[in-house]
N, CA, C and O of each residue as an XYZ file, in Angstrom:
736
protein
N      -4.942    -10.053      2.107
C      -3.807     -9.162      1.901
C      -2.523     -9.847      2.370
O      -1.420     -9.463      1.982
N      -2.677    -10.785      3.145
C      -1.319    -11.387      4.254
C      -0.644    -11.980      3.122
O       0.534    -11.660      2.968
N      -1.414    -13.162      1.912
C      -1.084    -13.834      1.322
C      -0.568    -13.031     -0.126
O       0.263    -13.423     -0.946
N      -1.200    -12.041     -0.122
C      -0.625    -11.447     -1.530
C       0.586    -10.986     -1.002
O       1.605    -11.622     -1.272
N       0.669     -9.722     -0.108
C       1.889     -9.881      0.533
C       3.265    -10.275      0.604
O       4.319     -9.729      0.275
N       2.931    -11.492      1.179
C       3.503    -12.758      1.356
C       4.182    -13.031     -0.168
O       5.337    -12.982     -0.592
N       3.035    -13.304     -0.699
C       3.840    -13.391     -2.254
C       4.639    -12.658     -3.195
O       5.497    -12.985     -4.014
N       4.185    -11.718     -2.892
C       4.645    -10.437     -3.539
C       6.215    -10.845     -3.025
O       7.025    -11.339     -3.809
N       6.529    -10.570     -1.611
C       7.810    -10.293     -0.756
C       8.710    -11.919     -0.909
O       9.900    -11.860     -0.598
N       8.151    -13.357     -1.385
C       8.869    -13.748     -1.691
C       8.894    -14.805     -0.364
O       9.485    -15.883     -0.308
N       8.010    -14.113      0.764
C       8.178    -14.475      2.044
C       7.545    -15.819      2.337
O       6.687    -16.129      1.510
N       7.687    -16.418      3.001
C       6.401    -17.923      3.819
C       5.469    -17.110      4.290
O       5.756    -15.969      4.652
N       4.002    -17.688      4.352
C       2.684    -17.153      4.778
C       3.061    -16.413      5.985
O       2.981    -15.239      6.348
N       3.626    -17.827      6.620
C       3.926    -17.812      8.609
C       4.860    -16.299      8.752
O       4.146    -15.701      9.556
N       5.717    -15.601      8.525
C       6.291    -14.599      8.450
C       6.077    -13.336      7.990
O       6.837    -12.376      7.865
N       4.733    -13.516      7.721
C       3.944    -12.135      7.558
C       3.156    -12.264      8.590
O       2.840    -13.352      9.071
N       2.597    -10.603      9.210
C       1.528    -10.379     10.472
C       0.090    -11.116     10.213
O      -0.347    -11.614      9.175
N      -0.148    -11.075     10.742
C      -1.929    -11.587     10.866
C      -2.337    -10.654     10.763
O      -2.735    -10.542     11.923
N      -2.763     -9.312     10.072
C      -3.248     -8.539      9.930
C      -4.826     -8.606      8.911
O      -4.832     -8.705      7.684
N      -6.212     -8.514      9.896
C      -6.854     -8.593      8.551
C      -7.790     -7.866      8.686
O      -8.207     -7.753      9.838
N      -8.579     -6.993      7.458
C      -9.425     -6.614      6.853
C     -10.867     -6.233      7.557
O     -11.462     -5.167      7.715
N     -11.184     -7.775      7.951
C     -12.541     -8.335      8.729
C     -11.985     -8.089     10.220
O     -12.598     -7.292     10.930
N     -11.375     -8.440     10.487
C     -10.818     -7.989     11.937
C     -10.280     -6.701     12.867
O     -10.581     -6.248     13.971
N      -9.380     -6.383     11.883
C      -8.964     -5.066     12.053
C      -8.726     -3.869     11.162
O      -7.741     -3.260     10.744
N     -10.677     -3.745     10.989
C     -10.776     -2.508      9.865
C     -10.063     -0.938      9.988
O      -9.707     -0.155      9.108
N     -10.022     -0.841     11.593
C      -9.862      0.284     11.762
C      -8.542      0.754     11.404
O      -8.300      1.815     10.829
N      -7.417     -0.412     11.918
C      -5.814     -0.154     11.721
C      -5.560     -1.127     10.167
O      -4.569     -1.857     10.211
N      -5.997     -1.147      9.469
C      -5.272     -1.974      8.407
C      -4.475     -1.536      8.094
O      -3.319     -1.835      8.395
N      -4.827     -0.697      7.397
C      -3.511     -0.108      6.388
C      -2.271      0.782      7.336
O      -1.084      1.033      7.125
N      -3.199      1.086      8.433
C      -1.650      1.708      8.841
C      -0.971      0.187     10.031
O       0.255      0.175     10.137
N      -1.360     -0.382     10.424
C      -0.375     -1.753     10.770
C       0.128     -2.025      9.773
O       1.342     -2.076      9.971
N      -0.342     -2.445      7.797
C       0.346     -3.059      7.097
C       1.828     -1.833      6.822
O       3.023     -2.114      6.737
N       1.128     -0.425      6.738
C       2.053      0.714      6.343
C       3.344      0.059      7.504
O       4.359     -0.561      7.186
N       3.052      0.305      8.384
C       4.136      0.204     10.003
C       4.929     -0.959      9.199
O       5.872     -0.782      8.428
N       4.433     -1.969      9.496
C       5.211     -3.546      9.653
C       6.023     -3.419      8.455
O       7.187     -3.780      8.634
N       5.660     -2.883      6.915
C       6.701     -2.405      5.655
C       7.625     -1.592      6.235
O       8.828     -1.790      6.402
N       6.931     -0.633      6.533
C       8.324      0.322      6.898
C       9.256     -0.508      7.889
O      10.398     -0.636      7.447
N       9.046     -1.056      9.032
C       9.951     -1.700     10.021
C      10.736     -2.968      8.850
O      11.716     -3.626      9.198
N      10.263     -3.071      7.860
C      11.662     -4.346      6.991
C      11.969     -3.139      6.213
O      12.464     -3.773      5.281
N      12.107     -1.637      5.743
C      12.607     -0.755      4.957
C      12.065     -0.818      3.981
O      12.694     -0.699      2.929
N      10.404     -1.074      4.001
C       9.600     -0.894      2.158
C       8.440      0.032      3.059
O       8.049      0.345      4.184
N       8.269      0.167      1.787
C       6.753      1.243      1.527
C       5.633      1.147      0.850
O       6.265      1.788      0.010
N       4.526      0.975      0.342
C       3.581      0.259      0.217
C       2.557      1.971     -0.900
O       2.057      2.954     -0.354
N       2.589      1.748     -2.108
C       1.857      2.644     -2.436
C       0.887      2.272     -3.381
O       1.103      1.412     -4.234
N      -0.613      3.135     -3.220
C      -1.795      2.409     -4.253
C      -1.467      3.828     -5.259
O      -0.885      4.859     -4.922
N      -2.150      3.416     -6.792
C      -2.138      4.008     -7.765
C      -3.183      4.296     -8.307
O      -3.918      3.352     -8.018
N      -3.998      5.302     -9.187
C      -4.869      4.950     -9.565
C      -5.223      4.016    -11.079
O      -6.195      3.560    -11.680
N      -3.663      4.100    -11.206
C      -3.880      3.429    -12.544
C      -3.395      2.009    -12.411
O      -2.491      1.797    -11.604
N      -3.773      1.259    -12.939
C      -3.221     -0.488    -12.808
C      -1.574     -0.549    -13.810
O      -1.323     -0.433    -15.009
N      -0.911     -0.737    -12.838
C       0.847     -0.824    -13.408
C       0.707     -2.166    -14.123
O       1.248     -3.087    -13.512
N       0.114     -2.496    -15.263
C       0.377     -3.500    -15.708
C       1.672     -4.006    -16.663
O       1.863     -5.123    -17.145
N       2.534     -2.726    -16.770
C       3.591     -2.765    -17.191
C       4.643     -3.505    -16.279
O       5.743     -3.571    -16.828
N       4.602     -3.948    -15.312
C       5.039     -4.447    -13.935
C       5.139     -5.595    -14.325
O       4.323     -6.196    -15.025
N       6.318     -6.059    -13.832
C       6.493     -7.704    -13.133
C       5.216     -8.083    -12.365
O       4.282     -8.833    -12.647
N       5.488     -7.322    -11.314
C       4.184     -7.913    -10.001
C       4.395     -6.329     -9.444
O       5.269     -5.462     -9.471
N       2.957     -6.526     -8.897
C       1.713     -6.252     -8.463
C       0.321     -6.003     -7.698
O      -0.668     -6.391     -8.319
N       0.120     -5.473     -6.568
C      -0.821     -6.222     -5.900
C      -2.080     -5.484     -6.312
O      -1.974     -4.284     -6.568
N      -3.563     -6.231     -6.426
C      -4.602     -5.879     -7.077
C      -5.062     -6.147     -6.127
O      -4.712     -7.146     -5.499
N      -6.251     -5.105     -5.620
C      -7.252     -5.580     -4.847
C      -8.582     -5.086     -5.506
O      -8.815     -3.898     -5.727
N      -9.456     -6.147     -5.804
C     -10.554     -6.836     -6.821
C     -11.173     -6.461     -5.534
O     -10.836     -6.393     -4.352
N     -12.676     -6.154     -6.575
C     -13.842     -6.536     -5.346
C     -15.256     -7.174     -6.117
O     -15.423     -7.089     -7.333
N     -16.174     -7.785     -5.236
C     -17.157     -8.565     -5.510
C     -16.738     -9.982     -5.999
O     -17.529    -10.476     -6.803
N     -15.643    -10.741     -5.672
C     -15.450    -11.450     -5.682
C     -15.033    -12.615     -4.406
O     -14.545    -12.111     -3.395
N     -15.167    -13.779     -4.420
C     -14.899    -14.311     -3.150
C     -13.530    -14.196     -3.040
O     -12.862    -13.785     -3.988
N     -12.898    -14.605     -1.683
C     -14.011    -15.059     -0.459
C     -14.878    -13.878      0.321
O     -15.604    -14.224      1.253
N     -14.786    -12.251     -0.128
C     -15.470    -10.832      0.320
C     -15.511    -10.222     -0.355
O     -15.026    -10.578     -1.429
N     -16.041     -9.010     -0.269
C     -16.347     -8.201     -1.237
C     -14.710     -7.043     -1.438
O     -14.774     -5.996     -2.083
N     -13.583     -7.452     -0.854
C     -12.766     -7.067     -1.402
C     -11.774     -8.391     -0.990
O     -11.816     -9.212     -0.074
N     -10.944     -8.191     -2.038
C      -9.777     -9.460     -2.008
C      -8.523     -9.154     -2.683
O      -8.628     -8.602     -3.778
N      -7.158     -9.448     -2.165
C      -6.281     -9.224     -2.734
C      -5.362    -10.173     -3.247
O      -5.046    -11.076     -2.473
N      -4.838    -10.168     -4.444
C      -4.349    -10.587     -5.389
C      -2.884    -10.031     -5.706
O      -2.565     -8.875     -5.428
N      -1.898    -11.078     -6.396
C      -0.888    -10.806     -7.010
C      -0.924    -10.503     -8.390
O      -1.596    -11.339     -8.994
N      -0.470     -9.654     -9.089
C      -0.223     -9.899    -10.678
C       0.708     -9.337    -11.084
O       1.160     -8.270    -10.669
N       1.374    -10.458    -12.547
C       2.308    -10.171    -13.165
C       1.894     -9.409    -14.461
O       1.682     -9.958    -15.543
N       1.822     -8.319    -14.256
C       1.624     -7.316    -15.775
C       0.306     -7.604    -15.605
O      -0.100     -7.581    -14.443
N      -0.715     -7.955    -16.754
C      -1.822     -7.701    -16.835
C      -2.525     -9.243    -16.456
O      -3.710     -9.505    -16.659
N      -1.563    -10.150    -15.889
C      -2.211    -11.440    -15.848
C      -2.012    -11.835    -14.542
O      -0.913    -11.720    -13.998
N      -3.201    -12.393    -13.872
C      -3.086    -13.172    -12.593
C      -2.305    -13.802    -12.371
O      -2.605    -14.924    -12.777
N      -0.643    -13.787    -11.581
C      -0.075    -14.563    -10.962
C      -0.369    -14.936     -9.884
O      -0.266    -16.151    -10.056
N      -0.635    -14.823     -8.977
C      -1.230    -16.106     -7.711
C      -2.493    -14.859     -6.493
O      -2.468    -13.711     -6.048
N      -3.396    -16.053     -6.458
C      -4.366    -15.697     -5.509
C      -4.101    -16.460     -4.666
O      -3.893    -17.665     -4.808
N      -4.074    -15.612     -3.337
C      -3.864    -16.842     -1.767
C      -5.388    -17.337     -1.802
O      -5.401    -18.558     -1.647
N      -5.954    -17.104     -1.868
C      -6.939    -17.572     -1.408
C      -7.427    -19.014     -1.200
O      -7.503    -19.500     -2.328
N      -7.659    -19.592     -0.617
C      -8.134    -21.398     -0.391
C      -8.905    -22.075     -1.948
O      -8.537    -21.403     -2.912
N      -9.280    -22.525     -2.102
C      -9.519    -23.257     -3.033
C     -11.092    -23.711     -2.184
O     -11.060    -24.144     -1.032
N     -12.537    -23.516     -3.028
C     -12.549    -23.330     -4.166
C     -12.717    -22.078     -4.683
O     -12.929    -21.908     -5.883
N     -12.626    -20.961     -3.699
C     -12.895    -19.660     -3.776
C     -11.704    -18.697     -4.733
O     -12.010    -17.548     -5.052
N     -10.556    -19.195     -5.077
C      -9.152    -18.539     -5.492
C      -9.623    -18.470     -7.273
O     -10.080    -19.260     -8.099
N      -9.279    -17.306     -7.246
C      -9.714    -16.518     -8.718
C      -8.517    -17.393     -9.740
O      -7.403    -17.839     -9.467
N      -9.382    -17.392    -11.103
C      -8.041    -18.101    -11.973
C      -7.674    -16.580    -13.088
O      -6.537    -16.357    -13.502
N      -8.684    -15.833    -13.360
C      -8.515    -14.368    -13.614
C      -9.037    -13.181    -13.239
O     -10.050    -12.953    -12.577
N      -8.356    -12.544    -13.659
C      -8.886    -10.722    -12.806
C      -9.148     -9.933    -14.101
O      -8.321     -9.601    -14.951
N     -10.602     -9.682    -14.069
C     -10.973     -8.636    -15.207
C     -10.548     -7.308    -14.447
O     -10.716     -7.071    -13.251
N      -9.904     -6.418    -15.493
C      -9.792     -5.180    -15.511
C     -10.678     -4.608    -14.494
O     -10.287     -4.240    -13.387
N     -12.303     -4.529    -15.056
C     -13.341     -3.482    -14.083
C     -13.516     -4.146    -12.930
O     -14.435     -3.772    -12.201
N     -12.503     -5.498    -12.438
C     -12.486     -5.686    -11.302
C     -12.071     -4.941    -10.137
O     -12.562     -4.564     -9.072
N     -10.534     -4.852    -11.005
C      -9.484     -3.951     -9.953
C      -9.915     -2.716     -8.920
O     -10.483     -1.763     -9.455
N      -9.740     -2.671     -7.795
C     -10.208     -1.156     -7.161
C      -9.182     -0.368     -6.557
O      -9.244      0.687     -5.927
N      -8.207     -1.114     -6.887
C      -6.729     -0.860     -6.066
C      -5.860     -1.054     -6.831
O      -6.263     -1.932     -7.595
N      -4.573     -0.660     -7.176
C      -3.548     -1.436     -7.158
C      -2.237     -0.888     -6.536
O      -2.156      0.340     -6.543
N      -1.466     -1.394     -6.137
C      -0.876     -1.418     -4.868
C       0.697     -1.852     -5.797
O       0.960     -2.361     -6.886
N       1.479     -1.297     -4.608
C       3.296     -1.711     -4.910
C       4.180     -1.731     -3.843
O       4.047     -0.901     -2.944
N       4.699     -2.219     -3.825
C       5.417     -2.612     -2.798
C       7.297     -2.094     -3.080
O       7.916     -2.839     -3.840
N       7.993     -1.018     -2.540
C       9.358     -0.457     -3.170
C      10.277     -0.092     -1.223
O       9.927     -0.114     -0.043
N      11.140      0.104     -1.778
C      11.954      1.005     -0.918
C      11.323      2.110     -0.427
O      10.627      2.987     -0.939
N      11.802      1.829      0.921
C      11.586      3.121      1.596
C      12.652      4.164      1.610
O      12.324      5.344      1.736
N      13.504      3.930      1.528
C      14.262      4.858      1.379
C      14.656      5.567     -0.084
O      15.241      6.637     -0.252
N      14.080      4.508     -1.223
C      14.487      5.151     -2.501
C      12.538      6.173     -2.817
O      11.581      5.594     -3.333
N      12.509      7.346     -2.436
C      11.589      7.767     -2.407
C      10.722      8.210     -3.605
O       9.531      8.518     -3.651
N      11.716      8.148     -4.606
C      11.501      8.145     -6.079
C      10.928      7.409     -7.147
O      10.768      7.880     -8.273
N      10.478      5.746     -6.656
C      10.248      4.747     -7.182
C       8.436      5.194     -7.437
O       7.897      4.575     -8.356
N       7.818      5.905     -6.897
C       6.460      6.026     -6.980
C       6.183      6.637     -8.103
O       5.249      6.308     -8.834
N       7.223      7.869     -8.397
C       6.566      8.934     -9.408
C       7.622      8.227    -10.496
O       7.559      8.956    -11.486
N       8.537      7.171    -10.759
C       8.707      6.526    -11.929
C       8.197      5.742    -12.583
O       8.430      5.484    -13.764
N       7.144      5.094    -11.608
C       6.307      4.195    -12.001
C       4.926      4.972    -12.988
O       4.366      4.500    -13.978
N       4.634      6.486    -12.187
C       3.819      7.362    -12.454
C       4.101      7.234    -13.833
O       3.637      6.534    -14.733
N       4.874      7.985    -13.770
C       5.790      8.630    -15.624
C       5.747      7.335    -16.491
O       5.150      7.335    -17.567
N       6.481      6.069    -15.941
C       5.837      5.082    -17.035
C       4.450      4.556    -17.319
O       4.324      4.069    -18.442
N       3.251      4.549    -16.448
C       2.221      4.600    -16.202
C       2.109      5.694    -17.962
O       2.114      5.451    -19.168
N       2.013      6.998    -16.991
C       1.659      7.664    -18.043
C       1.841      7.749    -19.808
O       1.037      7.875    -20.732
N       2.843      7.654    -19.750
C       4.292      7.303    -20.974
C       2.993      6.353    -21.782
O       2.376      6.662    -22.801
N       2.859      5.206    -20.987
C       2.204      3.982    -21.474
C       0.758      4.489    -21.708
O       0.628      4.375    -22.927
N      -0.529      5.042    -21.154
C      -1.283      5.784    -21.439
C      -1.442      6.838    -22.688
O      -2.340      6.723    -23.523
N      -0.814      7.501    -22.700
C      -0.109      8.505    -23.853
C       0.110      7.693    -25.208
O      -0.035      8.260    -26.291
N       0.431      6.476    -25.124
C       1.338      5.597    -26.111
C      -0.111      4.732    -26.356
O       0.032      3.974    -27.315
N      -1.305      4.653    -25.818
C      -2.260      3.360    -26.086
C      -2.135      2.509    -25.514
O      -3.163      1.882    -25.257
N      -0.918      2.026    -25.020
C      -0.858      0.585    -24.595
C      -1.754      0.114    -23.846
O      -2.236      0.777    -22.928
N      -2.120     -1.125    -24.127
C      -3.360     -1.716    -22.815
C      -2.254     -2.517    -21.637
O      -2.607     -3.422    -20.881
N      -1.455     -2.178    -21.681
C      -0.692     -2.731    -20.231
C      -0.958     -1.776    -19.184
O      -0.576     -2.085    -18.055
N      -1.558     -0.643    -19.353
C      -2.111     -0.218    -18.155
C      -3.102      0.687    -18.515
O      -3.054      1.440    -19.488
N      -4.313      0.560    -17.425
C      -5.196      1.165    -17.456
C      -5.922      1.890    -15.850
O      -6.021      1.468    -14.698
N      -6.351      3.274    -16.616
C      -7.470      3.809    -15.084
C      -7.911      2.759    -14.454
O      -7.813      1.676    -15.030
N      -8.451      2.818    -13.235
C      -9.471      2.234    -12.438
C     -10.866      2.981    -12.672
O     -11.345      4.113    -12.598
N     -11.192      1.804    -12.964
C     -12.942      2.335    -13.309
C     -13.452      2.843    -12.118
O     -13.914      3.955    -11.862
N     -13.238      1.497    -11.185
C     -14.102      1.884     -9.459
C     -12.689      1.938     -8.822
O     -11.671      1.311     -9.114
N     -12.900      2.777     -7.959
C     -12.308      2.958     -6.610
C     -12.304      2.599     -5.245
O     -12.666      3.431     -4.413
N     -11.993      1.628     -4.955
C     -12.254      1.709     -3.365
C     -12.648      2.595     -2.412
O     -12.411      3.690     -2.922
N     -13.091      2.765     -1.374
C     -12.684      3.678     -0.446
C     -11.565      3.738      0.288
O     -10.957      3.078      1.131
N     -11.489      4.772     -0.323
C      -9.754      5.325      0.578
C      -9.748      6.752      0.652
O     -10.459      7.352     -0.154
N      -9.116      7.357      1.422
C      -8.853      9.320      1.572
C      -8.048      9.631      0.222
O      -8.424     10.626     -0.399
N      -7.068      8.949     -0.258
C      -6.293      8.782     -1.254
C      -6.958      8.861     -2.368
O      -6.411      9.187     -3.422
N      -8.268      8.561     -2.266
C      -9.237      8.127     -3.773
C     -10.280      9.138     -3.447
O     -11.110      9.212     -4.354
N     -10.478      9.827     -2.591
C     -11.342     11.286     -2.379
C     -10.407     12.320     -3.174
O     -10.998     13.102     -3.918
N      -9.309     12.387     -3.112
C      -8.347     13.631     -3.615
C      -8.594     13.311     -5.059
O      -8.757     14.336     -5.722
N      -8.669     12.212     -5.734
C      -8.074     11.712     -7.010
C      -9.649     12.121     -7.679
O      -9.968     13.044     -8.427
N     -10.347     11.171     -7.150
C     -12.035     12.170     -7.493
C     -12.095     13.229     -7.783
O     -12.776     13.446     -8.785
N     -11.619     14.106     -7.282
C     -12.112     15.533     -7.176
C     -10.946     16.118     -8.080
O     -11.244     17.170     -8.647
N      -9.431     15.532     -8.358
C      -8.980     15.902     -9.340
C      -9.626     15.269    -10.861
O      -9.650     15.869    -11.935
N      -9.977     14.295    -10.659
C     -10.877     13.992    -11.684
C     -12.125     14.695    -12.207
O     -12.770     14.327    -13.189
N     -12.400     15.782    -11.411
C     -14.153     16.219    -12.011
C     -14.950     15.889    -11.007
O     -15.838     16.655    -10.634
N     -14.756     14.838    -10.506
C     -15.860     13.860     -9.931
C     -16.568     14.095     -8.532
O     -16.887     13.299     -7.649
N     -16.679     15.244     -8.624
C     -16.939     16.094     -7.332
C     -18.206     15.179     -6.347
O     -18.092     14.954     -5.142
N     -19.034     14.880     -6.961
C     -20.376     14.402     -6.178
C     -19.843     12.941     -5.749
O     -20.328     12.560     -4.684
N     -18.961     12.065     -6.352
C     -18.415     10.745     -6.554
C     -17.381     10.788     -5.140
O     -17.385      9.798     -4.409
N     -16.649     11.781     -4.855
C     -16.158     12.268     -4.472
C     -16.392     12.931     -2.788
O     -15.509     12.952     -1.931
N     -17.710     13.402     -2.629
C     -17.930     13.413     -1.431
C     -18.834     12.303     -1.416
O     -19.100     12.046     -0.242
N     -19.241     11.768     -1.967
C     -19.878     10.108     -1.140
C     -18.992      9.408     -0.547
O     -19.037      8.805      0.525
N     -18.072      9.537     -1.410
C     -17.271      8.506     -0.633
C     -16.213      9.083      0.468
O     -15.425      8.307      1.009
N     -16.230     10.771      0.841
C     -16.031     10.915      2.207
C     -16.931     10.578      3.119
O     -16.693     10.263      4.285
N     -18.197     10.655      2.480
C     -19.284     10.671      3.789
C     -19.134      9.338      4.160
O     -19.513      9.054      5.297
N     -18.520      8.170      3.240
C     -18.861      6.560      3.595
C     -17.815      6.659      4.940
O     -18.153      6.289      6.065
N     -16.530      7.210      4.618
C     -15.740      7.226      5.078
C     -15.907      7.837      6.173
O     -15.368      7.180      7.064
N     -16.372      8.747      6.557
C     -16.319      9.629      7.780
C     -17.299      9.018      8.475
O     -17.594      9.550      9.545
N     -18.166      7.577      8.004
C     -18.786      6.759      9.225
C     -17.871      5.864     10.146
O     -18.079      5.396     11.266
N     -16.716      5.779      9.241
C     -15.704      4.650      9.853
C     -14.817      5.191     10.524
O     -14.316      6.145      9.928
N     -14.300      4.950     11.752
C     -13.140      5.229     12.561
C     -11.701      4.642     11.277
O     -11.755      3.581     10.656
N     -10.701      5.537     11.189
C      -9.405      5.383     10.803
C      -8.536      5.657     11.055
O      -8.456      6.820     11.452
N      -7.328      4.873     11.024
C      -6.182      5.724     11.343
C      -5.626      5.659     10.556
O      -4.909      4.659     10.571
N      -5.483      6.557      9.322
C      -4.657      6.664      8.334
C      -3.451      7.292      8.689
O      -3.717      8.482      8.861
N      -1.591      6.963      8.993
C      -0.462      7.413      8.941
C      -0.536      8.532      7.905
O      -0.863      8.094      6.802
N      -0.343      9.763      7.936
C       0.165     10.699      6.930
C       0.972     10.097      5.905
O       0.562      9.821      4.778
N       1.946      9.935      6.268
C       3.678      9.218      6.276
C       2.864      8.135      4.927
O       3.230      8.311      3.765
N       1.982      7.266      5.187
C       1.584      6.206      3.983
C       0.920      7.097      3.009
O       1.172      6.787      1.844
N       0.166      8.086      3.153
C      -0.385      8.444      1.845
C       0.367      9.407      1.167
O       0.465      9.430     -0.060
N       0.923     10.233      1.954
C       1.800     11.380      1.272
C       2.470     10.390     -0.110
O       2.333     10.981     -1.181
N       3.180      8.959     -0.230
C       3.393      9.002     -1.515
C       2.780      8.570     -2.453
O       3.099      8.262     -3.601
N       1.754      8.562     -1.827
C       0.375      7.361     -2.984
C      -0.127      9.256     -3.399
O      -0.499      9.553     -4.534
N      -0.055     10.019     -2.573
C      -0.478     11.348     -3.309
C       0.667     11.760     -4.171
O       0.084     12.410     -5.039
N       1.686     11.779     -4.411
C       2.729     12.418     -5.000
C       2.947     11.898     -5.981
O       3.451     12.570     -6.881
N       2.631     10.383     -6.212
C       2.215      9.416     -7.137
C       1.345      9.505     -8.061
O       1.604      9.179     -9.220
N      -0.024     10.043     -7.614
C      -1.195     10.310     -8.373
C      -0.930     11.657     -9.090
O      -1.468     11.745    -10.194
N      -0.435     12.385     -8.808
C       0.091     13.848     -9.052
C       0.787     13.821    -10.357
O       0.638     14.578    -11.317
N       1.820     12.491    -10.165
C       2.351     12.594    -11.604
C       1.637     11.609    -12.872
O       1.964     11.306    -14.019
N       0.689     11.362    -12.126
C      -0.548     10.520    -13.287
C      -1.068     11.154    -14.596
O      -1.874     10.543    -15.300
């Protein structure tokens, strides 16, 4: 995640946190939520892949170097994997994706549900520049979206996975990844 990040923001590796995954499952997302908000961005997942987008962040799973990994992309095509070499992906299939992620203003609070509306717009229209997520990660964010989906049984599995793991999910980070999905 440091390196997609990193790329995404334009930044050197060295100037992003050490924040990781394997290390610090419990605080990820809310250290990565914190450390965005402290430069004035905000960090929201979607359920649909913004491939209408410049960039992007995708997080793929079953692929090396773990069973989740994150990625940059420009629209529907892999622009850069941090990952080391020889493990760094040269493409990202679609039923890879389990995430996809954006990176906006924090203060422009509006950027989530425009992305929504073009998301949708583009859905509505056919386009294959963006598509559902087949699989979902686990996230609390992706329990709500389940269950607005139908997917009721899909849906509490993956609270129960969840309610084995200690989290600290910030309110403050999901409230717009929910307000987001809302206008899906």
């Amino acid at each position: 995640m440091r390196g997609a990040i990193a790329t995404y923001l334009g930044l050197p590796y060295e100037l992003t946190p050490d924040i990781s995954g394997l290390d610090d499952a419990t605080t990820f997302w809310s250290d990565w939520t914190e450390w965005l908000a402290g430069c004035g961005l905000a960090l929201t997942a979607f359920a649909c892949a913004p491939g209408h987008l410049q960039r992007w962040i995708a997080i793929v799973g079953g692929t090396p170097p773990g069973p989740m990994h994150a990625v940059v992309m420009r629209g529907t095509e892999l622009l850069h994997d941090p990952a080391p070499e020889p493990n760094r992906l040269r493409s990202v299939a679609r039923e890879d994706v389990l995430c996809a992620m954006v990176i906006g203003g924090r203060d422009d609070t509006a950027w989530p549900q425009r992305i929504s509306a073009e998301m949708s717009a583009a859905l509505a229209a056919g386009s294959q520049d963006c598509w559902c997520l087949a699989r979902l990660m686990d996230a609390p964010w992706n329990v709500e979206l389940l269950r607005l989906r139908g997917q009721l049984v899909e849906a509490e599995q993956m609270r129960a996975r969840l309610d084995r793991v200690e989290h600290r999910w910030p309110a403050a980070s999901i409230a717009p990844a929910a307000q987001a999905r809302q206008a899906i």
